[in-house]
N, C-alpha and C positions, 0 to 999 in steps of 0.2 A: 242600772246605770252606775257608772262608777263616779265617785265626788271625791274633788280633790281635800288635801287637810290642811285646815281654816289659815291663813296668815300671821303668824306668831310672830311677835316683839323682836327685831333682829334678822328678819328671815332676808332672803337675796331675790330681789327680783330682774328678772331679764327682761332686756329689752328690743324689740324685732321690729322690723319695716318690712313685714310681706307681700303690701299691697304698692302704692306708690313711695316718694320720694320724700325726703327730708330734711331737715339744715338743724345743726346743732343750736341756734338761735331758736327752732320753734318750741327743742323738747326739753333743753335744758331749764326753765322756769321747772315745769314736773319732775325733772331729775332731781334736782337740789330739793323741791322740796319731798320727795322720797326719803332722802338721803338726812335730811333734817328732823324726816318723821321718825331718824331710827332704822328705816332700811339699807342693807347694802342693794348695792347696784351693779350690772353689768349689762355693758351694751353687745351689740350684737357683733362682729365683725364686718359685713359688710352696711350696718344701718345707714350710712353716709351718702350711700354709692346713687348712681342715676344715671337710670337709662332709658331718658325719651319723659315718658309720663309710669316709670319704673323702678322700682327700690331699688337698681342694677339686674343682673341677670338673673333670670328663673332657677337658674343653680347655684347662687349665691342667696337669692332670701330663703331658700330651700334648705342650704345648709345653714345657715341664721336656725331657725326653726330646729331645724333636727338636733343642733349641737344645744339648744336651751333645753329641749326637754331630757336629753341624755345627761345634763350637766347634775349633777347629784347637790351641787349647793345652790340652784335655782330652784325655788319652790313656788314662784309666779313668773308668768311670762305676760307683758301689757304690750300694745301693740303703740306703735308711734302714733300711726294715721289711718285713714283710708286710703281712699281712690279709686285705685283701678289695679289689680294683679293678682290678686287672692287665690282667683278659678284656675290661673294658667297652673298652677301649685299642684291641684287636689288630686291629679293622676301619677304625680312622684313622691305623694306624702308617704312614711312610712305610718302605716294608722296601727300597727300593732306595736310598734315604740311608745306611741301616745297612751297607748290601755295599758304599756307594762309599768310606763313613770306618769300616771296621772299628775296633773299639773292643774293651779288656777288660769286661765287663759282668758284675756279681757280685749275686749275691740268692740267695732262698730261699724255703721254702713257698709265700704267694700268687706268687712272683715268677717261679715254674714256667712261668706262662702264657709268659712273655717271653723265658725261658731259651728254650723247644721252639720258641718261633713264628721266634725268630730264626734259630733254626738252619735251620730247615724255608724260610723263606720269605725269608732271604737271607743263609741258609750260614754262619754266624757262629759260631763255638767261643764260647759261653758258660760261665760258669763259678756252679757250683754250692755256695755258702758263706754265711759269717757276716755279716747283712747290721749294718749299724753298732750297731743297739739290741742287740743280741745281743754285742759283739765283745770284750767283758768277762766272758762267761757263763763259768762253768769257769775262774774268775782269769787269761783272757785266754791260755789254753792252746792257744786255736784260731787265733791269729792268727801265730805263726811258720810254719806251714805254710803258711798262706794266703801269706805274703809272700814267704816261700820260692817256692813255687808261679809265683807272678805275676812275679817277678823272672828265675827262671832258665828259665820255661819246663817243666820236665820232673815232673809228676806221679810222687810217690813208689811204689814197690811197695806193693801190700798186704797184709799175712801174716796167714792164717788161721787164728782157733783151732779146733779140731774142732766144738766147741757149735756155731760157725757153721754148720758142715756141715747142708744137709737132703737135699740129692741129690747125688750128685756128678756130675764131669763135666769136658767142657772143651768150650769156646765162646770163641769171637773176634766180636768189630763195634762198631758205636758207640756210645758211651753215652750214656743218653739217660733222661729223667726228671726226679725230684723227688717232690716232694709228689704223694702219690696222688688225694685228690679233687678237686684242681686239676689235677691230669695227665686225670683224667679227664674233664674237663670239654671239653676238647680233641676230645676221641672223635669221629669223625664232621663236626668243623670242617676248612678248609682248612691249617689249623693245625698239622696234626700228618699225618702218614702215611706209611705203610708203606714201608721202607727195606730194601736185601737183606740185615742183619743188624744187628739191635741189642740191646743189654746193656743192661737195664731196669733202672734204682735209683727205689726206691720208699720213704718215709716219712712220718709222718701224726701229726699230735695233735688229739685231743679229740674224736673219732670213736667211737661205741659199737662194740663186734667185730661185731653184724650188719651195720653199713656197712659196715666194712674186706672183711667178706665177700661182699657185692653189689658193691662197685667191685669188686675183684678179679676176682670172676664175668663184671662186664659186659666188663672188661678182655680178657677170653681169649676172649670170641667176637665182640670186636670186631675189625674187618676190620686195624687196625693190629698187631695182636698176633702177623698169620701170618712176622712180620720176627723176633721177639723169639726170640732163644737161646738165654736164660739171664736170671735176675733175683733182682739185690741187695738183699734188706729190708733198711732200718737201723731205726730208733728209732721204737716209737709210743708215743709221751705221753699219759697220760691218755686210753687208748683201752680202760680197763677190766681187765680180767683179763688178764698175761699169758701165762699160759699155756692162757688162750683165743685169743690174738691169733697164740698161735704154732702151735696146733692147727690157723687155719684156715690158716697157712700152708704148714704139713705138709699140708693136705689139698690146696690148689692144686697143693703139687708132687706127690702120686698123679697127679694130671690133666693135670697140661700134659707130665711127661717131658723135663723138659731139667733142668739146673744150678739149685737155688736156695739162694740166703746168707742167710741170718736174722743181727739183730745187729747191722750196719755199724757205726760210728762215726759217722752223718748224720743228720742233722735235725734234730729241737728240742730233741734234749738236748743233755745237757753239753757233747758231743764232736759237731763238726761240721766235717770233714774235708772241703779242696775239691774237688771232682770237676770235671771239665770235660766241659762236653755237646756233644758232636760228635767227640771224639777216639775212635781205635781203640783198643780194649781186647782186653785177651787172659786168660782166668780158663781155670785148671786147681786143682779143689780139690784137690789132691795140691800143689800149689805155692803158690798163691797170686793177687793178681790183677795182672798188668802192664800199663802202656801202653804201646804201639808205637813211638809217636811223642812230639816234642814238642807241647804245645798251643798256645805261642804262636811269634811269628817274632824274629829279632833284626836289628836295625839294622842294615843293609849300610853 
């Protein structure tokens, strides 16, 4: 896997809308305070733009995208928002630009698409967090970890309450995921596939529970799934009943037989803790979850 190099005092981060749309009122609070924390900033070219439920044209956040990671004084790229636009992307991405200027690259929900494809199709530790519209949600709770994170490289342990508990166990591999109907939309594309171990994190809003339980379904007897160890639920939002939502996760783990976590700290709630996609992870419910390794590299 290739890891980007850690986020150093002064560095320039970009800023892209690949998925949907935005207003300089939602990102500017996270702008300034980048920019207060000591970062330069540059926005995207077209981050403004909109088209429909669209950051502008497929060839406009495309070149957004390509012109950050080609830019020699960008050293992180954070994403505005989610939504919806990600996938339309992932058959004009250039993925060999991406492995030749590894980069930090931060999203969430829709931005799942981009997290897995980079990893898959040119090896890049992505990382899984608060994309700028969000970076105030929870009084801005979420963003000392995130910076923590970015800065020194080393992913925090993560300690288990028991509620979490639905199966126990222990599992090691990579981690890998996000948003579930956007992870699953991957299914079956070049996009995504089967690894000789991986640690699924999975979350979702606005989703009724018979969808969460058909993606789920489709999820395990899809051909990527014979990789998967063990798999982290965190937060669904507005996906109905919870303790419908948790019932059908109790019942995947009757079925599949390995480790499952209900609960994380990720997604669209309040608390949205950074995971990085592609690092080795090590879960023992009797302990806790650690990483192996660093995720990013430092400056020789």
């Amino acid at each position: 896997m290739i890891k980007p190099e850690v986020l150093n005092p002064g560095a320039c981060i970009g800023i892209i809308a690949p998925s949907g749309p935005v207003t300089p009122q939602e990102i500017d609070p996270a702008i300034t305070y980048l920019k207060k924390s000591g970062f330069n900033v540059k926005t995207g070219a077209s981050i403004y733009k909109k088209k429909g439920y669209l950051a502008g044209e497929d060839m406009e956040r495309l070149n957004d995208l390509h012109s950050m990671f080609m830019d020699e004084e960008v050293s992180a790229i954070f994403c505005a928002r989610g939504g919806y636009g990600a996938l339309r992307l992932l058959r004009l991405i250039d993925f060999e630009l991406i492995s030749r200027r590894p980069k930090i690259f931060l999203g969430y929900s829709d931005i799942t698409a981009l997290l897995n494809a980079f990893l898959i199709k040119a090896g890049l530790v992505t990382f899984h967090g608060p994309v700028l519209k969000d970076f105030f949600k929870s009084e801005g709770s979420n963003i000392p970890p995130l910076m923590d994170l970015l800065r020194d490289g080393k992913p925090p342990a993560i300690d288990l309450d028991p509620d979490m508990i639905i199966s126990e166990g222990k599992a090691r591999g990579i981690l890998m995921g996000g948003n579930l109907s956007t992870f699953n939309t991957l299914i079956g594309t070049p996009y995504i596939r089967p690894l000789k171990d991986v640690i699924l994190f999975l979350e979702d809003k606005g989703e009724a529970p018979y969808r969460v339980d058909r993606m789920l379904h489709q999820l395990i007897i899809s051909d990527f799934f014979r990789c998967v160890r063990a798999i982290l639920f965190g937060e669904f939002i507005d996906c109905g009943d919870v303790d419908e939502i948790n019932s059908i996760i109790s019942n995947i783990a009757e079925i599949i037989k390995i480790p499952v976590l209900k609960g994380l700290p990720f997604g669209h709630g309040a608390r949205n803790i950074p995971f990085p996609v592609g690092v080795k992870v090590e879960l023992d419910t009797s302990k806790g979850i650690y990483f192996k390794e660093p995720c990013l590299n430092f400056h020789s």
